[in-house]
C-alpha positions in Angstrom: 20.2 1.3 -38.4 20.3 -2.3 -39.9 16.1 -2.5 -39.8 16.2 -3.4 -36.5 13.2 -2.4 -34.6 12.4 -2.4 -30.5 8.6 -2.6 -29.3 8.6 -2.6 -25.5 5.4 -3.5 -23.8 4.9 -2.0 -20.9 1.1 -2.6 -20.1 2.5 -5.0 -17.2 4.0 -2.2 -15.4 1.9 -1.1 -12.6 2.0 2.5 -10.9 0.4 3.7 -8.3 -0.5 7.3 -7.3 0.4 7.6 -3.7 -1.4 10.5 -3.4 -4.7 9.1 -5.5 -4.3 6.5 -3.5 -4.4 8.2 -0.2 -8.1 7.7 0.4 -8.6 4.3 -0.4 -5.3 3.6 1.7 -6.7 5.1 4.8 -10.3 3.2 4.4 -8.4 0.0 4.5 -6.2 1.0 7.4 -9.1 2.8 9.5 -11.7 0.0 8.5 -9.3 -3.0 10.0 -8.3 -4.9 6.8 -4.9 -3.6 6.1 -1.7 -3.0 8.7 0.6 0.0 8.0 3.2 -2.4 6.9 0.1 -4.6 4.6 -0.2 -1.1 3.2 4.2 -0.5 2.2 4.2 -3.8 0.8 1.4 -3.5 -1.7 3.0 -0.3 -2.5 6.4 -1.8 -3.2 7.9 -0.2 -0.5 9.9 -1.2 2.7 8.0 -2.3 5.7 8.6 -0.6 9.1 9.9 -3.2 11.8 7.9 -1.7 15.0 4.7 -4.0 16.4 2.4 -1.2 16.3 3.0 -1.3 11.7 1.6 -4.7 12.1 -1.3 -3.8 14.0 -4.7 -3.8 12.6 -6.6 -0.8 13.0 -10.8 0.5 13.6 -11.5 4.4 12.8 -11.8 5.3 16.4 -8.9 7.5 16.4 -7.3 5.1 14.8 -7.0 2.7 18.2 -5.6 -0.7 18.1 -8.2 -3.8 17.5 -7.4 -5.4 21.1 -8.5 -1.9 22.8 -11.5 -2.1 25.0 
């Protein structure tokens, strides 16, 4: 009202599609790079406080890494 303009950058703000996400989240989990909990923090959200979130993961039915 008094020639007061607002620019807002918002090019810093990162989303991510949870659901676009969903197969690049599982190759991380089922390939042994990322925990459950690795995987809820890069998405912002609350890790789970169990031992099995913090465990890393091989595609073998999803077993543990210390399973023989």
């Amino acid at each position: 009202m008094q020639g007061y303009d607002l620019q807002i950058d918002t090019s810093a703000i990162k989303h991510i599609d949870i659901i676009d996400a969903a197969n690049g989240i599982d190759k991380l989990i089922g390939s042994g790079v990322c925990s459950i909990n690795d995987i809820l923090k890069l998405l912002g959200r609350t890790p789970i406080s169990e031992p099995w979130a913090d465990r890393h993961n091989l595609t073998k039915n999803y077993e543990p890494l210390d399973t023989n």
